[in-house]
VEXKOL-548198 format. One record per residue (C-alpha): x, y, z; residue in three letters. Coordinates in nm, 3 decimals, padded with zeros to 5 digits. Layout:
N
NODE/X/Y/Z/ALA
...
***
This chain:
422
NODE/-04.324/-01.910/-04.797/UNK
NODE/-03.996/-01.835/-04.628/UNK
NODE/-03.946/-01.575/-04.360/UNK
NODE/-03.551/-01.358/-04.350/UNK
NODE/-03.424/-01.196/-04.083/UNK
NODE/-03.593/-00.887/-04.184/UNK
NODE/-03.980/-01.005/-04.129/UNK
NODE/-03.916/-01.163/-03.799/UNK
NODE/-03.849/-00.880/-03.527/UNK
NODE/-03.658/-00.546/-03.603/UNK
NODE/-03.442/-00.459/-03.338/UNK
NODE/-03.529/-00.104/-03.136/UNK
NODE/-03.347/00.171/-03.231/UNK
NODE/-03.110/00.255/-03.034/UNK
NODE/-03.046/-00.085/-02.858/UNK
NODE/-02.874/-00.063/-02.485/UNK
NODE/-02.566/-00.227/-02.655/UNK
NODE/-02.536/-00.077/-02.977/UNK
NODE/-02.197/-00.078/-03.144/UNK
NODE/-02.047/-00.250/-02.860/UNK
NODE/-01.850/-00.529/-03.043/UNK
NODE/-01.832/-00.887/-02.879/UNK
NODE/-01.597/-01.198/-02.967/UNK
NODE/-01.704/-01.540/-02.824/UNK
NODE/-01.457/-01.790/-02.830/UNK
NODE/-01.625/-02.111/-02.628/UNK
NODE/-01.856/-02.365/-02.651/UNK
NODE/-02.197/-02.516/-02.520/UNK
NODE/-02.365/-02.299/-02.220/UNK
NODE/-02.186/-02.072/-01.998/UNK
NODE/-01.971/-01.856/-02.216/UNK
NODE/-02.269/-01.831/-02.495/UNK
NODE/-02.560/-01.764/-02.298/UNK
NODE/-02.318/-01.467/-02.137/UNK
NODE/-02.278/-01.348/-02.475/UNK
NODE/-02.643/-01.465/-02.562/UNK
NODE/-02.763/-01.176/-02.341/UNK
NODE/-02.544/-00.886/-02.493/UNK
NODE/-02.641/-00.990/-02.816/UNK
NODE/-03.036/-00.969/-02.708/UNK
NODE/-02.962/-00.635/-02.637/UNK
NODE/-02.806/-00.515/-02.941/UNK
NODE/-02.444/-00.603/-02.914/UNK
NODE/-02.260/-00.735/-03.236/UNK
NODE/-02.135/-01.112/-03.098/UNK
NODE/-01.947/-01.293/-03.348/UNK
NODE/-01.886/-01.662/-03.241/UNK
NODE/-01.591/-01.855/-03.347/UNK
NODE/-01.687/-02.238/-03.399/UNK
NODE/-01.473/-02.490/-03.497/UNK
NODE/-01.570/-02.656/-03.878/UNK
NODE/-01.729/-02.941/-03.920/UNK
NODE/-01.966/-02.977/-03.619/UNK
NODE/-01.920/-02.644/-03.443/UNK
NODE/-02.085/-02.559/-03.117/UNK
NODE/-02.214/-02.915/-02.971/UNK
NODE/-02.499/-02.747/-02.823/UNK
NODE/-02.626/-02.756/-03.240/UNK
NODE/-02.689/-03.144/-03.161/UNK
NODE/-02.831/-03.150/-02.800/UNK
NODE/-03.162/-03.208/-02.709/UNK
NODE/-03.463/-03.234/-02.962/UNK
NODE/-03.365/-03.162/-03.339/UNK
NODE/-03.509/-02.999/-03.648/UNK
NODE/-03.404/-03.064/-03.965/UNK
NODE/-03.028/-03.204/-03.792/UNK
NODE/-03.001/-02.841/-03.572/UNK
NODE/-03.085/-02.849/-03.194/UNK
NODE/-03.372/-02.623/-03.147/UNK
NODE/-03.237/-02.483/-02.824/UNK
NODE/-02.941/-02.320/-03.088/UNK
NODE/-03.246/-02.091/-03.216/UNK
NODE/-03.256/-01.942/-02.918/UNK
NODE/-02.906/-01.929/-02.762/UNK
NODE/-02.740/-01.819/-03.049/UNK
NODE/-02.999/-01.610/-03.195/UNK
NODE/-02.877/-01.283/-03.307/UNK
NODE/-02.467/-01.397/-03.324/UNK
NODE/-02.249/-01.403/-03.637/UNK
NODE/-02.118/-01.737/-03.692/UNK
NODE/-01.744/-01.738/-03.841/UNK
NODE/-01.612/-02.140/-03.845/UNK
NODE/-01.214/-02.136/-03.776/UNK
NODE/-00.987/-02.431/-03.732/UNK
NODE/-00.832/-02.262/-03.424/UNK
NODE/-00.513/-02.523/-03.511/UNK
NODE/-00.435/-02.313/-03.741/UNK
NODE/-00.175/-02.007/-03.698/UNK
NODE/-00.381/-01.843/-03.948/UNK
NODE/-00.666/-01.884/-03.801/UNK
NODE/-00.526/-01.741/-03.431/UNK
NODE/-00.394/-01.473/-03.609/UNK
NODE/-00.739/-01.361/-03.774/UNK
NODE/-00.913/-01.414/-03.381/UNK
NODE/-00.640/-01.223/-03.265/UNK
NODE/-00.744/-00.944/-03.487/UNK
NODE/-01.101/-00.950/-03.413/UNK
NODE/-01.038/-00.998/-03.044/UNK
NODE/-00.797/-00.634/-03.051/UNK
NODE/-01.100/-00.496/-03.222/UNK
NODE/-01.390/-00.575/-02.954/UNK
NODE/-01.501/-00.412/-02.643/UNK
NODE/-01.537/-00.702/-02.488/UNK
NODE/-01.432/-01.111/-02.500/UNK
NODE/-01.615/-01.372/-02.372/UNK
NODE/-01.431/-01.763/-02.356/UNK
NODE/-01.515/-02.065/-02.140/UNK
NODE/-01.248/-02.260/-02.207/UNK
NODE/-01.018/-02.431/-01.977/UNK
NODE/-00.760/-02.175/-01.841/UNK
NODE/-00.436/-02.168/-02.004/UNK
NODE/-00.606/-02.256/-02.369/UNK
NODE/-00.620/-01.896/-02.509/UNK
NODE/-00.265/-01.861/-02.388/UNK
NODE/-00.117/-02.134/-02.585/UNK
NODE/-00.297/-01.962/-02.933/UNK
NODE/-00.165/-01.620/-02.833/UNK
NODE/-00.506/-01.456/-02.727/UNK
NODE/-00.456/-01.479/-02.312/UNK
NODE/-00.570/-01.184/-02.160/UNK
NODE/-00.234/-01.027/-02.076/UNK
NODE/-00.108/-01.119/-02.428/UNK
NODE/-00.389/-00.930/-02.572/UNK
NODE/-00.388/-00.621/-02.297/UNK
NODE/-00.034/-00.545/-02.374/UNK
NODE/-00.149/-00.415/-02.682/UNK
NODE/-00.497/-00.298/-02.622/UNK
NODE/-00.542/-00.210/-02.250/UNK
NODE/-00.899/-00.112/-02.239/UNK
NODE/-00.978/-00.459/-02.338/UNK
NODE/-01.263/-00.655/-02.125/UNK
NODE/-01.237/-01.007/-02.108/UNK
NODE/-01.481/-01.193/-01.918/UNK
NODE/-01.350/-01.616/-01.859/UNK
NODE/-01.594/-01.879/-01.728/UNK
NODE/-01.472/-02.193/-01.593/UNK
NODE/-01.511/-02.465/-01.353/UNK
NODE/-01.294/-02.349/-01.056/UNK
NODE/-01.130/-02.021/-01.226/UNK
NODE/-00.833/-01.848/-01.320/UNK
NODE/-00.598/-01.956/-01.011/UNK
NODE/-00.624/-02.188/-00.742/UNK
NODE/-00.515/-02.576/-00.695/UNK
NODE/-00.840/-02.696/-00.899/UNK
NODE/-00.757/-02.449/-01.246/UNK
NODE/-00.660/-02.707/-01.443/UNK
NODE/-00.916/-02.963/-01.381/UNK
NODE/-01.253/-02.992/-01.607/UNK
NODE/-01.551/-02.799/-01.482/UNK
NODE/-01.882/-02.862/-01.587/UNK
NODE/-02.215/-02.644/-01.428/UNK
NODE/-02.297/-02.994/-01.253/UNK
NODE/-01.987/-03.016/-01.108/UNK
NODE/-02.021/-02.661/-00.961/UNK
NODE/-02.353/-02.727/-00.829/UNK
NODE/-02.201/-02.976/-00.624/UNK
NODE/-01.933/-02.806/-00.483/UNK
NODE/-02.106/-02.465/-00.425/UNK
NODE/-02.321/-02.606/-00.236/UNK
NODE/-02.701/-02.632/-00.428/UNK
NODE/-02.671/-02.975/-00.461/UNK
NODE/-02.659/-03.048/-00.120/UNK
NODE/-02.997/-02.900/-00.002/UNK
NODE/-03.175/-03.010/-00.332/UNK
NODE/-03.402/-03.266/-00.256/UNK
NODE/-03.545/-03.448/00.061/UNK
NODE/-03.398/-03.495/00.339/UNK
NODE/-03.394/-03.911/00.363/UNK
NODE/-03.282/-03.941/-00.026/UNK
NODE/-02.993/-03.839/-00.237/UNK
NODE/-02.951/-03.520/-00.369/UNK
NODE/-03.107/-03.429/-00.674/UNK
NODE/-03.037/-03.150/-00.920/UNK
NODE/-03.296/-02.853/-01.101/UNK
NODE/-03.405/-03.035/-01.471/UNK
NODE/-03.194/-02.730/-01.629/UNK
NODE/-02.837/-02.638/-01.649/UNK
NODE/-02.875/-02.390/-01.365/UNK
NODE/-02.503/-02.409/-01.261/UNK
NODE/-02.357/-02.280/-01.611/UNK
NODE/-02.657/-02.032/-01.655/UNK
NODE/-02.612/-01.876/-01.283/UNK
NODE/-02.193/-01.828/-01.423/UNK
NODE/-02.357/-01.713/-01.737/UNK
NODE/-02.517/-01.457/-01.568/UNK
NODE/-02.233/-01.341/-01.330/UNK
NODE/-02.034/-01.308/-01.626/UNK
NODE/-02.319/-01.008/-01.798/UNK
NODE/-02.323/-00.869/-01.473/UNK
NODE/-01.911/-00.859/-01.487/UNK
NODE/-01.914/-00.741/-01.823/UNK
NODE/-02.134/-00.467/-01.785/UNK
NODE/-01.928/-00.363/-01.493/UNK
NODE/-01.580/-00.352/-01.669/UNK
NODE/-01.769/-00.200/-01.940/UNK
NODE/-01.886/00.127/-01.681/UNK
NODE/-01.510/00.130/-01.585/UNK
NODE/-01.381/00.108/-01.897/UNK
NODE/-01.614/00.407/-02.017/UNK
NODE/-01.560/00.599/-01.729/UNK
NODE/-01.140/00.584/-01.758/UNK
NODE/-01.142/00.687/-02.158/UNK
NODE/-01.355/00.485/-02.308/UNK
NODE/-01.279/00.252/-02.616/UNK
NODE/-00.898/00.149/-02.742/UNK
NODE/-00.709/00.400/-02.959/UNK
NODE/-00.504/00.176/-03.139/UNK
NODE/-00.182/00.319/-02.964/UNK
NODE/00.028/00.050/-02.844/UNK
NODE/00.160/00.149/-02.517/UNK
NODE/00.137/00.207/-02.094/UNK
NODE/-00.159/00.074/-01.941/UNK
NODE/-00.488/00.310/-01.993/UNK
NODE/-00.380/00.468/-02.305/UNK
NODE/-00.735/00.482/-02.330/UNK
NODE/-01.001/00.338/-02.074/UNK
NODE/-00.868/00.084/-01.809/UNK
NODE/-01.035/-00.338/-01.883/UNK
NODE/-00.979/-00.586/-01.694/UNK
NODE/-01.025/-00.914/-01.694/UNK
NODE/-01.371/-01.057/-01.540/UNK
NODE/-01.297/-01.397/-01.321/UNK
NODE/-01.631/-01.632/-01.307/UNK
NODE/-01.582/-01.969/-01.178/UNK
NODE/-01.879/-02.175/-01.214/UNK
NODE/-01.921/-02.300/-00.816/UNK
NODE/-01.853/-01.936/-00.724/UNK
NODE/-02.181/-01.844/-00.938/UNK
NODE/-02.347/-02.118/-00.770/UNK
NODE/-02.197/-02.029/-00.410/UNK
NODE/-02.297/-01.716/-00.444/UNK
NODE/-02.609/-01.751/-00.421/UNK
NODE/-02.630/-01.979/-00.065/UNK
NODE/-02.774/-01.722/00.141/UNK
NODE/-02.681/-01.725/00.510/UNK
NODE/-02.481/-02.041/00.473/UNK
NODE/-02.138/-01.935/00.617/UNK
NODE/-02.273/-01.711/00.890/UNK
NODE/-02.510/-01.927/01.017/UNK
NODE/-02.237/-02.221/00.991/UNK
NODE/-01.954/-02.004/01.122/UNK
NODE/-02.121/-01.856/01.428/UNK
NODE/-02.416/-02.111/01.508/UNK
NODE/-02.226/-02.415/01.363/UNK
NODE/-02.569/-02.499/01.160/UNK
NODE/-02.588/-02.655/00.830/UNK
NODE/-02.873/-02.646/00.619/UNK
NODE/-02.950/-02.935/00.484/UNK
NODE/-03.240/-03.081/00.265/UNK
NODE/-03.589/-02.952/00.328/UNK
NODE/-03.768/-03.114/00.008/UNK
NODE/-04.036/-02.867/-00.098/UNK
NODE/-04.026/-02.617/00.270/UNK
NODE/-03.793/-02.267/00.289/UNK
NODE/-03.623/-02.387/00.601/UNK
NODE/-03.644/-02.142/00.852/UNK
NODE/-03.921/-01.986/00.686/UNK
NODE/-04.267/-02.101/00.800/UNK
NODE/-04.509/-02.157/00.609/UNK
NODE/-04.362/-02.201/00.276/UNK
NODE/-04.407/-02.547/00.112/UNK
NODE/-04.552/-02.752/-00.175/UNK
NODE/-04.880/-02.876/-00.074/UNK
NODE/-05.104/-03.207/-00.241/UNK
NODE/-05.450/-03.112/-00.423/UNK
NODE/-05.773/-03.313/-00.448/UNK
NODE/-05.691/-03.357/-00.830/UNK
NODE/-05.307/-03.515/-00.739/UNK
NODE/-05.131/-03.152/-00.894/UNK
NODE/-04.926/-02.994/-00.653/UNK
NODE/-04.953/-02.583/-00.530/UNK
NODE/-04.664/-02.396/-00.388/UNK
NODE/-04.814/-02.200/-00.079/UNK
NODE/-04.598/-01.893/00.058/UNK
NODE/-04.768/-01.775/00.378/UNK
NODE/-04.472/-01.672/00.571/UNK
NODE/-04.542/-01.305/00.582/UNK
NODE/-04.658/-01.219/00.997/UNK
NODE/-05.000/-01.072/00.827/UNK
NODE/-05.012/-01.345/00.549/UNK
NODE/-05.009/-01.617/00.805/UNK
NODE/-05.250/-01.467/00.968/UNK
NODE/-05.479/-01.449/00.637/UNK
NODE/-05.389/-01.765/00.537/UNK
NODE/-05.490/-01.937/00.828/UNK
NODE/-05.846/-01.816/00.799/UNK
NODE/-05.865/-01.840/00.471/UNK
NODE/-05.817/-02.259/00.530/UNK
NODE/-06.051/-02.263/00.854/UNK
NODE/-05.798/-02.270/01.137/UNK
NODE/-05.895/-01.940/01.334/UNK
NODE/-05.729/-02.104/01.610/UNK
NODE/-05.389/-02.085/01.459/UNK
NODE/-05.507/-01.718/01.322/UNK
NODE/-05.506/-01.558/01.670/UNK
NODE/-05.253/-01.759/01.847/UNK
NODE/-05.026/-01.519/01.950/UNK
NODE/-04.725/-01.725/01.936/UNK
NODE/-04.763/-01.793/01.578/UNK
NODE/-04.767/-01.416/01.507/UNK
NODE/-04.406/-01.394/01.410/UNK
NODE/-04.190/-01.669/01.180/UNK
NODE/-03.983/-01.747/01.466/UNK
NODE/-04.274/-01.836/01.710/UNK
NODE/-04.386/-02.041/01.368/UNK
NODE/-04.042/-02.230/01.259/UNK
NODE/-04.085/-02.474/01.611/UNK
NODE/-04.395/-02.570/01.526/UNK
NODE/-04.383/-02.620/01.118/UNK
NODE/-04.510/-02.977/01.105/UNK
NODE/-04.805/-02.902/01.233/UNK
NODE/-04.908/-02.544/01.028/UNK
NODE/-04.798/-02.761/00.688/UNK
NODE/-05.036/-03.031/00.813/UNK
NODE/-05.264/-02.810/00.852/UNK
NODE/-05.250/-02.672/00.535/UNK
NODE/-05.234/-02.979/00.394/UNK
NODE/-05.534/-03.097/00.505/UNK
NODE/-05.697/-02.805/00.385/UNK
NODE/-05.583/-02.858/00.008/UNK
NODE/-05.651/-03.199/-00.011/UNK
NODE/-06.025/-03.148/-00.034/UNK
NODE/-06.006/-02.861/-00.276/UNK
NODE/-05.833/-02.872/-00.638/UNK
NODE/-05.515/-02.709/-00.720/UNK
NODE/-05.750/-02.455/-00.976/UNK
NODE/-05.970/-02.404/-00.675/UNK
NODE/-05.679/-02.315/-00.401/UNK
NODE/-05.509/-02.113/-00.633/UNK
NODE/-05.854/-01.877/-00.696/UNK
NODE/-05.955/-01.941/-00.299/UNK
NODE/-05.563/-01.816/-00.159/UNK
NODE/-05.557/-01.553/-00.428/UNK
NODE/-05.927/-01.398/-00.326/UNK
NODE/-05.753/-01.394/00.073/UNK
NODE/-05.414/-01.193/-00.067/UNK
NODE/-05.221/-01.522/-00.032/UNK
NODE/-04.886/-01.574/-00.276/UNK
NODE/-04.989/-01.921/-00.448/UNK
NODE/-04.932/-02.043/-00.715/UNK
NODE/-04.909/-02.366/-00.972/UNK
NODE/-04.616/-02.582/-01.077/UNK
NODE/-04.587/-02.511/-01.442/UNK
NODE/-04.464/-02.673/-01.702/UNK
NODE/-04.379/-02.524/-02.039/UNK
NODE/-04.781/-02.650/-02.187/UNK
NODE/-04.931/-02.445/-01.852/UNK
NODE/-04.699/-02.149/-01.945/UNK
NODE/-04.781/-02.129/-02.353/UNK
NODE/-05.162/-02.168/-02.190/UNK
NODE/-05.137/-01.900/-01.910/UNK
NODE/-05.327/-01.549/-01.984/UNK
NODE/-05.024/-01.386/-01.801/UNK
NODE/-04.791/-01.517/-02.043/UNK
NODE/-04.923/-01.374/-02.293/UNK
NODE/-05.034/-01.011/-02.147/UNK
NODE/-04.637/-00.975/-02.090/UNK
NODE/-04.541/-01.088/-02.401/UNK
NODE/-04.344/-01.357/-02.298/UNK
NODE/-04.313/-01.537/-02.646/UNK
NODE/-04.201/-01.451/-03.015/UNK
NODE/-04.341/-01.599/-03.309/UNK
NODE/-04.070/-01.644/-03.554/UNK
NODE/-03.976/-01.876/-03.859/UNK
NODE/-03.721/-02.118/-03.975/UNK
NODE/-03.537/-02.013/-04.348/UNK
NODE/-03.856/-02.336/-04.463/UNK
NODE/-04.089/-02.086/-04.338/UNK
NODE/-04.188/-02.360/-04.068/UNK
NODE/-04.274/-02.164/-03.734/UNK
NODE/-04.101/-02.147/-03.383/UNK
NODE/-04.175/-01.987/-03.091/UNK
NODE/-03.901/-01.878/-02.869/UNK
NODE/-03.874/-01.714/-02.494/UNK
NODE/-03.912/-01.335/-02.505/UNK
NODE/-03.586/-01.164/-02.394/UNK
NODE/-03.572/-01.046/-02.071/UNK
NODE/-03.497/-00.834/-01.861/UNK
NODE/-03.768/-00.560/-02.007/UNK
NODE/-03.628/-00.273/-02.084/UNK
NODE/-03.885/00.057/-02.095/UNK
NODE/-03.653/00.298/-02.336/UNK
NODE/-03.425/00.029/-02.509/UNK
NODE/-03.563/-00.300/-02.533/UNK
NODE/-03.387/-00.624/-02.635/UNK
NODE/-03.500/-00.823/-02.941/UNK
NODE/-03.489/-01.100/-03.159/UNK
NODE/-03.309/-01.018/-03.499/UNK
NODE/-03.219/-01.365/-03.609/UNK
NODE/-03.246/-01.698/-03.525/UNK
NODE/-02.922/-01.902/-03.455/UNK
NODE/-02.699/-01.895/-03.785/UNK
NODE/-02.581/-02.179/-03.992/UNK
NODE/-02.235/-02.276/-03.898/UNK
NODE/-02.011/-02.032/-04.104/UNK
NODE/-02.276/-01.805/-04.210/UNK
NODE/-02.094/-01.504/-04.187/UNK
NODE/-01.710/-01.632/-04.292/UNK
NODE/-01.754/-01.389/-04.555/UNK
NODE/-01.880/-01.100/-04.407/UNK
NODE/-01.654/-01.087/-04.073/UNK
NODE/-01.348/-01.119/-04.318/UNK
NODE/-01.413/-00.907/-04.572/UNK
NODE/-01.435/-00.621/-04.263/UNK
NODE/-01.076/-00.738/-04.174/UNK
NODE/-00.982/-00.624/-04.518/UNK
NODE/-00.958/-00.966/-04.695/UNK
NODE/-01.046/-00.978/-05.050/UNK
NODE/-01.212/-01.255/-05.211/UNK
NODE/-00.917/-01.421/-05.358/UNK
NODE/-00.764/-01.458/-04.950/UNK
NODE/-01.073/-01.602/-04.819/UNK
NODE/-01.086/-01.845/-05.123/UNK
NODE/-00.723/-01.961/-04.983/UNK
NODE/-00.861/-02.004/-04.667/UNK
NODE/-01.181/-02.231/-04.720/UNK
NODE/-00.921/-02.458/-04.972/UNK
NODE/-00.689/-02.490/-04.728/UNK
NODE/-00.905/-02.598/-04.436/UNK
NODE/-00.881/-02.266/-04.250/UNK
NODE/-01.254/-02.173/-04.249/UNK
NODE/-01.555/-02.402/-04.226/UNK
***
């Protein structure tokens, strides 16, 4: 039995991002997980691919049926239109659909859009309320523009890579792409700003050509993949800057923050222990037998702690040796202790929590096969995101998007024969 669009998940009505219209033009991670997440929430995202292949993201990882399963889920709920961007008639129809949306979202290297006529100011001349949001490896500007940028490559030089890991090894990096996704997300968080603005100066384009703000004022939305990652480094430059420290590899311990650490179990798992709340500690330490650390007085704050951390994680340590990681987790959670588990993605389809929150949607294939994919997040109490399709066939909607543009049948026909569409 097969399973459409239709019988999977309805989308609530109204969705946060209804009838805000969204043009991808990129490839792989960064760029479509950005638009990924306006989609989930009820924007219309049509995705350019080039024919033949389209998106190489469709053959990473672990297959079905020749598509990567990770395409189900980050380009579920996109329209897939296949152009030969070589093509001036093919720039000319992305120009078109790119005057028509709210908002653009590219990750290619900077100066590519340019050379096909779809650069931001190209584009703004004519509609200045347009929002374009550009992911790349070092940004718009700077002595690095040009160069290739990949999320690894910005994990490196913002700075994650570099207290990843143990201190008497190499660096090592997260088993995900967390570099593109952390751009990924800068770039909703840019959108949604511009979009505010944009609403707040006169809203959507007119269709008048002319002085800047006709209607409401876009702008163009900068992310640079190491700035994502940068971002995100804490105290770094303070503490650098007026100390002259640099943090460096801790392996599983919140430097500075005592205790917080990954600690063994009697079964070999491991349990991530975070007792570095002043009344935690406290609770913490009695829950594990040391009432001598308890009520020493200068272990009541985190800085009294931080000299002496190699001896409160051995401690610790000691303690959860004898005791599985299913018995520290229930004897740390009965004291008011955070603990927790090191899942992987079996212990999360398992986990009772999981499921309470709904954090998985059971959904089909066009063979009727099953899939279950990530709920979207974040939850949303009035206008919740939602799964309306899984990621399209390449092309899918050639015929659709066009026909909108005002093509008849006879034009689109010209098109596919003449290697235009995919």
């Amino acid at each position: 039995m097969q399973h459409d669009a239709s019988e999977q998940q309805t989308a609530p009505k109204p969705a946060a991002l209804a009838g805000v219209k969204v043009l991808e033009l990129g490839t792989l991670i960064a760029g479509p997980f950005c638009a990924r997440m306006l989609a989930e929430f009820g924007a219309d995202v049509i995705k350019i691919e080039a024919p033949g292949q389209g998106d190489p993201l469709r053959q990473w990882r672990v297959m079905k049926d020749g598509v990567s399963l990770w395409w189900s889920v980050q380009a579920r709920n996109k329209k897939s239109l296949a152009l030969n961007m070589k093509d001036p008639r093919a720039q000319e129809i992305a120009r078109q659909l790119a005057l028509e949306a709210d908002i653009i979202i590219e990750n290619y290297r900077p100066g590519v859009l340019e050379k096909w006529g779809l650069g931001y100011e190209q584009l703004r001349a004519i509609n200045p309320a347009l929002i374009m949001v550009r992911l790349s490896g070092y940004g718009q500007d700077g002595p690095l523009r040009d160069l290739p940028g990949f999320g690894a490559i910005g994990e490196a030089m913002g700075g994650l890579r570099y207290v990843s890991g143990h201190a008497d090894r190499p660096p090592v990096r997260v088993g995900i792409s967390i570099g593109d996704s952390l751009a990924a997300l800068h770039g909703v968080i840019g959108a949604m700003l511009a979009l505010r603005h944009r609403d707040v100066t006169g809203g959507r384009w007119n269709g008048k050509q002319g002085a800047d703000c006709i209607a409401g004022c876009g702008q163009m939305v900068d992310v640079a993949l190491y700035e994502a990652v940068f971002n995100l480094m804490e105290s770094s430059v303070p503490e650098y800057d007026v100390a002259g420290v640099v943090r460096e590899r801790t392996g599983g311990a919140l430097p500075g923050i005592v205790p917080s650490n990954t600690y063994p179990s009697a079964d070999g798992d491991f349990v991530v222990i975070s007792g570095n709340g002043d009344a935690i500690f406290k609770r913490l330490m009695l829950a594990i037998g040391r009432a001598d650390l308890a009520h020493d007085p200068s272990l009541a704050r985190n800085d009294g702690r931080v000299p002496r951390t190699e001896e409160i994680d051995e401690a610790i340590a000691a303690w959860s040796r004898l005791h599985t990681a299913q018995q520290i987790v229930e004897l740390l959670q009965a004291a008011d202790v955070p603990v927790g588990k090191i899942y992987s993605v079996r212990d999360m389809l398992q986990d009772p929590h999981f499921q309470a929150r709904g954090m998985f949607e059971q959904h089909y294939f066009a063979d009727g096969s099953p899939v279950k994919l990530p709920a979207v997040t974040p939850k949303m109490s009035a206008t919740p995101g939602a799964t309306r399709w899984l990621g399209p066939q390449l092309g899918q909607h050639n015929r659709e998007i066009l026909q909108q543009l005002g093509m008849s049948e006879e034009q689109i026909a010209a098109l596919q024969a003449d290697g235009v569409l995919g």
